[in-house]
DRENDO-1510 file (C-alpha; in Angstrom, 1 decimal, always signed):
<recs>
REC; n; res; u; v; w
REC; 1; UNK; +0.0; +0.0; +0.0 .
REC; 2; UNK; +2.6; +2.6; +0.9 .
REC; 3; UNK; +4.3; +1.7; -2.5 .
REC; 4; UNK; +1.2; +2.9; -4.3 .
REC; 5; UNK; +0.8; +5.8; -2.3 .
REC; 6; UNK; +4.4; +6.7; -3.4 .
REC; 7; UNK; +4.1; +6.4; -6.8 .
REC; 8; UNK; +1.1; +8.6; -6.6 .
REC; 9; UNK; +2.8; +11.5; -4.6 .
REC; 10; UNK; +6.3; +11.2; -7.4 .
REC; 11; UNK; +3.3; +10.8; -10.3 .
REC; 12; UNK; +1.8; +14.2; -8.7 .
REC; 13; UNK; +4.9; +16.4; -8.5 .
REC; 14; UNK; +5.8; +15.3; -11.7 .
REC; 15; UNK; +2.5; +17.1; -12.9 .
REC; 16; UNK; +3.4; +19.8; -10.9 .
REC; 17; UNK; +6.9; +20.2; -12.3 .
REC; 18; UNK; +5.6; +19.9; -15.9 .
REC; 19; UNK; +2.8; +22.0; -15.5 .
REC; 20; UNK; +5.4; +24.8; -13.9 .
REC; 21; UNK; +7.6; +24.7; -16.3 .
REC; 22; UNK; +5.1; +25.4; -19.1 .
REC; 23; UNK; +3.7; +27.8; -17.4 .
REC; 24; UNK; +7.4; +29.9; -16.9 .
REC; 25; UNK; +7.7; +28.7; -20.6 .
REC; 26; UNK; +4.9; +30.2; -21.4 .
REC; 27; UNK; +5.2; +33.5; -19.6 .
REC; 28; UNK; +9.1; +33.2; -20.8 .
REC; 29; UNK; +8.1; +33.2; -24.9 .
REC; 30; UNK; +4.9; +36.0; -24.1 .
REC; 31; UNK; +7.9; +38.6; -22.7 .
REC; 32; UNK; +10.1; +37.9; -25.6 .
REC; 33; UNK; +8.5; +37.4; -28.9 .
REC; 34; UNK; +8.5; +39.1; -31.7 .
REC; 35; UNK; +5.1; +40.0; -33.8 .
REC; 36; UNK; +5.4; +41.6; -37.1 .
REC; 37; UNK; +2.2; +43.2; -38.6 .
REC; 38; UNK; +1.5; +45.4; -41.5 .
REC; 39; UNK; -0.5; +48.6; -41.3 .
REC; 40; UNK; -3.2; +49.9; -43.9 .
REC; 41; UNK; -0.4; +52.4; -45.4 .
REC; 42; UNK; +2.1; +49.8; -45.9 .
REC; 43; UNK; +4.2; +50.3; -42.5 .
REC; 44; UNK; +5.9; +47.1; -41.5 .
REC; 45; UNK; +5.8; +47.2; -37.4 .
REC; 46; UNK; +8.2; +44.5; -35.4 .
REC; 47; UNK; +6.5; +44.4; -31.8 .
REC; 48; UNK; +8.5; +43.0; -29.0 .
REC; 49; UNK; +6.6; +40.9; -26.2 .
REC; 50; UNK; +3.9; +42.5; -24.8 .
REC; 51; UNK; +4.3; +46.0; -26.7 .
REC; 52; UNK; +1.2; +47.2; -28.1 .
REC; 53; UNK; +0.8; +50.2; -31.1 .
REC; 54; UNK; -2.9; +51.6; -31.4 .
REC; 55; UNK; -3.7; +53.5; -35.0 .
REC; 56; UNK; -5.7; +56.6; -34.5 .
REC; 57; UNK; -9.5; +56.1; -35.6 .
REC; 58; UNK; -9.5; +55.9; -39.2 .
REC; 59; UNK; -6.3; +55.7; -39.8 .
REC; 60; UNK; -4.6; +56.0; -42.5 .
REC; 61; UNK; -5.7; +59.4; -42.4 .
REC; 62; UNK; -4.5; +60.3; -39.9 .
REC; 63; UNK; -1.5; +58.7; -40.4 .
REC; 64; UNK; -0.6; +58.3; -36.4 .
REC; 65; UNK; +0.1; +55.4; -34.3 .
REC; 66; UNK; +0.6; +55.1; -30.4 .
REC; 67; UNK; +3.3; +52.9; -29.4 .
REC; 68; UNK; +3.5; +51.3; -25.5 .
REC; 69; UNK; +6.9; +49.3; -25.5 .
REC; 70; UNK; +9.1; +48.5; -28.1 .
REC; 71; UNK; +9.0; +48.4; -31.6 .
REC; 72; UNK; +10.5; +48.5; -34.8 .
REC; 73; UNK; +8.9; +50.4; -37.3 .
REC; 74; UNK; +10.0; +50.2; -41.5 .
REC; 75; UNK; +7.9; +53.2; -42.9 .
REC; 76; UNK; +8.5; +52.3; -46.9 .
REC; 77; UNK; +5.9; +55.4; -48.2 .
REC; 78; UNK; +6.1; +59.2; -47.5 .
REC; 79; UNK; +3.3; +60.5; -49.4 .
REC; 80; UNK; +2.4; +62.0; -46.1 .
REC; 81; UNK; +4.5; +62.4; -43.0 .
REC; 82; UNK; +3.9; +59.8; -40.5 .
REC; 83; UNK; +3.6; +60.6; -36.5 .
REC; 84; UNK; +4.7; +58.0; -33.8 .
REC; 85; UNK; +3.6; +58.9; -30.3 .
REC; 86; UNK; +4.6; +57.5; -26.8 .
REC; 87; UNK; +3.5; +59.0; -23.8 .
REC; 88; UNK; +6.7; +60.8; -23.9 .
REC; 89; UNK; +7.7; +61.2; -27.9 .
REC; 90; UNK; +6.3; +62.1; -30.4 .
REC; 91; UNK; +7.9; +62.0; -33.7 .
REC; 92; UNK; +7.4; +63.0; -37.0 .
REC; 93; UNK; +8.5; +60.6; -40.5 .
REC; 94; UNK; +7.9; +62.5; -43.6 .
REC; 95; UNK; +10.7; +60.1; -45.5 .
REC; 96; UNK; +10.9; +56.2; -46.1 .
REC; 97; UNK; +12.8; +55.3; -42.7 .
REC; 98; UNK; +13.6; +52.4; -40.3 .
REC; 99; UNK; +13.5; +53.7; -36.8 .
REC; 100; UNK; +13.7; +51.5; -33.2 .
REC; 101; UNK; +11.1; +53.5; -30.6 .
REC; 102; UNK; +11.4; +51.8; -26.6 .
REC; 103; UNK; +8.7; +53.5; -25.1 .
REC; 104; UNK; +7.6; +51.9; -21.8 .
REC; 105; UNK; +4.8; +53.9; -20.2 .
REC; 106; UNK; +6.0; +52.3; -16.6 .
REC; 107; UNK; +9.5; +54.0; -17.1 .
REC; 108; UNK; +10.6; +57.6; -16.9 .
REC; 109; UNK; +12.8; +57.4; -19.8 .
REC; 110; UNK; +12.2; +56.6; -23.4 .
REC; 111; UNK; +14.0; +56.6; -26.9 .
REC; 112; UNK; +13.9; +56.3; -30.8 .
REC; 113; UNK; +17.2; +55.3; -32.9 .
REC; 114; UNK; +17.4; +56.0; -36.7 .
REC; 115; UNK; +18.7; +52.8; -38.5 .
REC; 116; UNK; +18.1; +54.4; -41.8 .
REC; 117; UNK; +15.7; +57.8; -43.3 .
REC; 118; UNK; +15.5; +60.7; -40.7 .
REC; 119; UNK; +12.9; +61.9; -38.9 .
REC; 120; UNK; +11.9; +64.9; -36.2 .
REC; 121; UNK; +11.4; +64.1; -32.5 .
REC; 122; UNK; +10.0; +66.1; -29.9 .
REC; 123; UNK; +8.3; +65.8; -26.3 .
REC; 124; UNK; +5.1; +64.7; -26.1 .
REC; 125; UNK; +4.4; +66.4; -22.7 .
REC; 126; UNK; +4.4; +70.0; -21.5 .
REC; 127; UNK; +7.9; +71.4; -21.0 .
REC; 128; UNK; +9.5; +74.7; -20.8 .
REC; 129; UNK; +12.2; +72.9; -23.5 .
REC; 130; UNK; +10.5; +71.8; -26.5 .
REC; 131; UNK; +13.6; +72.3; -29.0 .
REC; 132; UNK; +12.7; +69.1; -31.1 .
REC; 133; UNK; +15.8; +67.1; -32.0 .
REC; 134; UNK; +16.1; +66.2; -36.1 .
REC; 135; UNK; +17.6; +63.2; -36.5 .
REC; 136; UNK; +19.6; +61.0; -39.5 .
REC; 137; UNK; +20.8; +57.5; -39.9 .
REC; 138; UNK; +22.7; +56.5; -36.5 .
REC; 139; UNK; +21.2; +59.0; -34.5 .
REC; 140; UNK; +19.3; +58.6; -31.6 .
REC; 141; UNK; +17.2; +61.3; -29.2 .
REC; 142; UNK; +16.5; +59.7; -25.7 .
REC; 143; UNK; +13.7; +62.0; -23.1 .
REC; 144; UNK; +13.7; +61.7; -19.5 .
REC; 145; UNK; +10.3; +63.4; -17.7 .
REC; 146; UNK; +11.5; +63.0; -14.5 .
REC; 147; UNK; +14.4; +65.6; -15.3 .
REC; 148; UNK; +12.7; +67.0; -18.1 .
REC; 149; UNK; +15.6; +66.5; -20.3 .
REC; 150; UNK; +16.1; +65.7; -24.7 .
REC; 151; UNK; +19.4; +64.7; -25.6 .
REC; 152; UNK; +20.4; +63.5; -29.0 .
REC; 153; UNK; +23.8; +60.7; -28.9 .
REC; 154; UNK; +25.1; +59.0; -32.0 .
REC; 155; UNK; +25.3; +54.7; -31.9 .
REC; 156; UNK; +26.1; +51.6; -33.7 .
REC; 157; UNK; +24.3; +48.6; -35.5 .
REC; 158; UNK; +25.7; +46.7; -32.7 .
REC; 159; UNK; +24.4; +48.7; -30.1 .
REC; 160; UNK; +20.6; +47.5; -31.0 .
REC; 161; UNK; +19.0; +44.6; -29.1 .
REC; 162; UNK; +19.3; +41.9; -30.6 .
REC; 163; UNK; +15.8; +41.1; -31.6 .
REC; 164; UNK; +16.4; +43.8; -34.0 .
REC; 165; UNK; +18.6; +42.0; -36.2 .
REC; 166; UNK; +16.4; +38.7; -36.0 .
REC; 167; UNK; +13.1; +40.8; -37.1 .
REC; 168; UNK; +15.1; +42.4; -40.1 .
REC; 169; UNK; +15.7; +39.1; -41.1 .
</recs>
């Protein structure tokens, strides 16, 4: 009898274990995915885990997204200037462009690189400084709120998270 009863106890914690690990398996692939969709103007949009971009009613006209998280946008057309906004950014693309934004509405901080095209970024909040920051191929503009501060830095293709690179292919 006690042999039965401990194979049913390892047979349960087995389930358990399985049934754990799925479920951090689960979670693990959710955080870390990568979902590419294709807007109504032709945008190509790589979303990383659980970010989430929300077209304006009747978009394509207007031609503006919201973007919680991060994502990778390839804007191919520019017969209208595009705008990107975060609760922090908001940016103008009036030329085909590729452009990482990491916008996380939890976090004080947020940022847009420009692989390739250019485009115009400013704060998307009030603020005494609202110089906007015009920015090229391998530049990047990064905005704190909590210190209300723009700066614009140059980087590197190698400095991009590596899902980057995997949704390009």
């Amino acid at each position: 009898m006690k042999d039965q009863q401990r194979h049913w106890t390892v047979l349960v914690i087995g389930i358990a274990a399985v049934a754990i690990a799925a479920c951090v398996a689960y979670r693990y692939l959710a955080e870390h995915r990568v979902r590419q969709i294709t807007l109504q103007d032709g945008t190509v949009v790589a979303l990383y885990g659980r970010s989430v971009i929300t077209p304006a009613p009747g978009f394509p006209r207007p031609r503006t997204v919201r973007v919680d998280g991060e994502a990778l946008f390839t804007v191919a057309s520019a017969h209208e200037p595009m705008m990107v906004t975060s609760r922090l950014l908001r940016l103008t693309v009036g030329v085909p462009s590729r452009f990482l934004v990491m916008a996380d509405a939890t976090q004080s901080g947020e940022q847009v690189q420009v692989i390739r095209g250019a485009l115009t970024a400013e704060k998307n909040y009030i603020s005494p400084y609202k110089e906007p920051d015009h920015l090229r191929e391998g530049e990047m503009s990064m905005v704190n709120i909590s210190i209300d501060l723009m700066e614009k830095e140059h980087f590197t293709a190698g400095e991009l998270p590596r899902w980057v690179s995997a949704a390009s292919n």
